[in-house]
N, C-alpha and C positions, 0 to 999 in steps of 0.2 A: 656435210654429214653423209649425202648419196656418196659421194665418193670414197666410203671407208672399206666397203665390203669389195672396189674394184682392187684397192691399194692391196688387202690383206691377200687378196687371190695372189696377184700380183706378186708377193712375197714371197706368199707357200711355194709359187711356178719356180720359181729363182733358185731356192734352199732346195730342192729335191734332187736334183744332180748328184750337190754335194753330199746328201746322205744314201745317195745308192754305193752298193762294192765295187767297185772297177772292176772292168773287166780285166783279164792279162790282154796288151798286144800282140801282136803276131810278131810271133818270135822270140818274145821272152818267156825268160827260165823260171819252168815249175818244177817240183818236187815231188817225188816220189815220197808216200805216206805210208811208213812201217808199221804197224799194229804192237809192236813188241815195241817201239820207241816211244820212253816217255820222261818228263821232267820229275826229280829224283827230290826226296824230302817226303815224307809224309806225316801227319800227327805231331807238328812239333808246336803247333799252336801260331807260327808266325806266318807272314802274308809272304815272307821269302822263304822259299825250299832252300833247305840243305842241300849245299852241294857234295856230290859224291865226290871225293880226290884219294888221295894219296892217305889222309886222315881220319878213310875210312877204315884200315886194316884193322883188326880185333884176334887176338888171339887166346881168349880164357877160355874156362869150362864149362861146356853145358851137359855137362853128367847130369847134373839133379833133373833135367827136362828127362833124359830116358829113363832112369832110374821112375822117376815119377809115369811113365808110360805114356807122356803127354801127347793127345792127338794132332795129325800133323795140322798147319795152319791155326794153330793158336801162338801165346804172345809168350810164350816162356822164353823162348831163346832172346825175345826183346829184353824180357825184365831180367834175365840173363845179364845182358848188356848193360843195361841201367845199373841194376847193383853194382855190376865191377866199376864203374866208373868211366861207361866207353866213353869215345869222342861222340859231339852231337851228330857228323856222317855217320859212325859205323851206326849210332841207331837209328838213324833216318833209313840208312839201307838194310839194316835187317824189318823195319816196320813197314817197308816198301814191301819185302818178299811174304811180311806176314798178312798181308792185305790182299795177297795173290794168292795165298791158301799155302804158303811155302814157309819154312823154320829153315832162317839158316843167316847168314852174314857174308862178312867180305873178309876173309882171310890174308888175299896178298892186292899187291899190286903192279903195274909194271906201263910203263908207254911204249908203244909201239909205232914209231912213223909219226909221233904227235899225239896221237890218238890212245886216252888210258885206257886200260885194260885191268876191270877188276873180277878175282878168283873170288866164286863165291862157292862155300861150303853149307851142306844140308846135313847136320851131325843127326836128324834123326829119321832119315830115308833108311831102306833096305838097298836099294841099289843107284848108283847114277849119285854120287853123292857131294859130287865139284859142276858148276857151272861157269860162265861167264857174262857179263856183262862188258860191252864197249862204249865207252863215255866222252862224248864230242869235245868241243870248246866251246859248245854253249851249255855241256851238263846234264843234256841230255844222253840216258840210258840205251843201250839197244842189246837185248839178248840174244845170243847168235844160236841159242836152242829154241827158240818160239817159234811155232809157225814155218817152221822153213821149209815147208813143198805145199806150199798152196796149187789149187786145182790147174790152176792157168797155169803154173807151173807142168805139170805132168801131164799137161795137152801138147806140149814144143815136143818136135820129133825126134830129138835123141834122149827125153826122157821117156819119151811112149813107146820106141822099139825098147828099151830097157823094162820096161814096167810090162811090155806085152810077154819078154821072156820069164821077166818074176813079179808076178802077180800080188805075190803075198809079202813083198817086202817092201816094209818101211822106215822113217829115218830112227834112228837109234843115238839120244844122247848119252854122252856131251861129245860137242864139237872139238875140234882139235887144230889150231892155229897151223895152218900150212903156205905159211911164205906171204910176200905182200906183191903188189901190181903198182903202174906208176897209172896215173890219169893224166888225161890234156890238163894242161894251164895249173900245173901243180898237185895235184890232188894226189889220194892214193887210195887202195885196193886191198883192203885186209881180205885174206883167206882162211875158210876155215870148213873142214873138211867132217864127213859123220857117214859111219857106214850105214849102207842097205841089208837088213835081213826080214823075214819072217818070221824070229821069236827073239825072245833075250837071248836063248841059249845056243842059238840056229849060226851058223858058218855065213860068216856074211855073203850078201850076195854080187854088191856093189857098193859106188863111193857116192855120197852125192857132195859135190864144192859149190860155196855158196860165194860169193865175193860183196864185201858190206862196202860201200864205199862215200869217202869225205872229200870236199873243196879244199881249195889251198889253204882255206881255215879253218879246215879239220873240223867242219859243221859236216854234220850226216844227212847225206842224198838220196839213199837207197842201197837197197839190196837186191844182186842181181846172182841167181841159180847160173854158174858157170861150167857144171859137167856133171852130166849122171852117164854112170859108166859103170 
């Protein structure tokens, strides 16, 4: 019986290895973590998310949501959806946008390079009223209007001689698909381009290109600021 309390140490020594995180080795590949990218489904009650595809496009009416003066970031344009009988993506992706404080759906769709590409519509904005989202081959979301001139960003010095000439201009959605890049070892480089001004109404002042990019498995890596100009 003395020997229980060595055996059980013993044991605990052994098993705690295995329950620490690995470290990464030197040299292997980590990921860049986009804040706008995330796994697509919300509120449908099950343990798997709705995938966004092709089957998410919706095209009826959401008149009764303005007619009704509905504030933005409520669920009309979901029940919207429901009534007409959408698919269970198109409502997974409008209850995605309504969760973000956004009214609006997935209008079109289209693949680009592998990589889909879905149009989403905000029928009850005043202005800016198409977006986009880009959707991996693992389903994963990434909106290519979120976020896009983070601080670190406008620290690199051909965005800060730009920013030292115009002070007061910033990005302006929505983006605008401008051509694709190839990557090593297969991958690719979607581009997408939003001008620089200091008001809505203001003469733009510049471009800023953002470049989103995917593995030869069109799994999403990161997003890298390719030109402010």
């Amino acid at each position: 019986m003395k020997s229980l309390p060595v055996a059980v140490c013993l044991l605990l020594a052994l098993s705690l290895p295995a329950c620490q995180k690995r470290a990464a080795s030197p040299g292997e590949a980590t990921y860049p973590r986009d804040v706008a990218g995330q796994t697509t489904g919300l509120g449908n009650g099950d343990a798997t998310p709705v995938r966004i595809d092709a089957s998410a496009v919706w095209s009826g009416s959401t008149d009764a949501c303005r007619q009704a003066a509905t504030p933005a970031g409520s669920h009309c344009v979901v029940d919207a959806l429901r009534s007409a009988g959408a698919t269970p993506a198109a409502i997974a992706a409008a209850q995605r946008l309504a969760a973000q404080g956004e009214s609006g759906y997935v209008s079109a769709w289209d693949d680009q390079s592998g990589v889909g590409v879905a149009t989403l519509e905000f029928p009850l904005r005043a202005n800016t009223n198409q977006g986009t989202w880009l959707v991996d081959a693992s389903g994963r979301t990434i909106d290519v209007d979120a976020d896009v001139l983070p601080n670190s960003a406008r620290s690199q010095a051909q965005a800060r001689a730009f920013f030292d000439r115009h002070p007061q201009a910033v990005p302006f959605a929505p983006a605008q698909p401008a051509g694709t890049a190839p990557l090593p070892d297969g991958g690719v480089r979607l581009l997408y381009a939003m001008p620089l001004r200091g008001c809505h109404a203001c003469a733009d002042d510049g471009t800023l290109t953002l470049g989103y990019d995917f593995d030869a498995g069109r799994r999403y890596i990161g997003r890298q600021v390719v030109e402010v100009r």
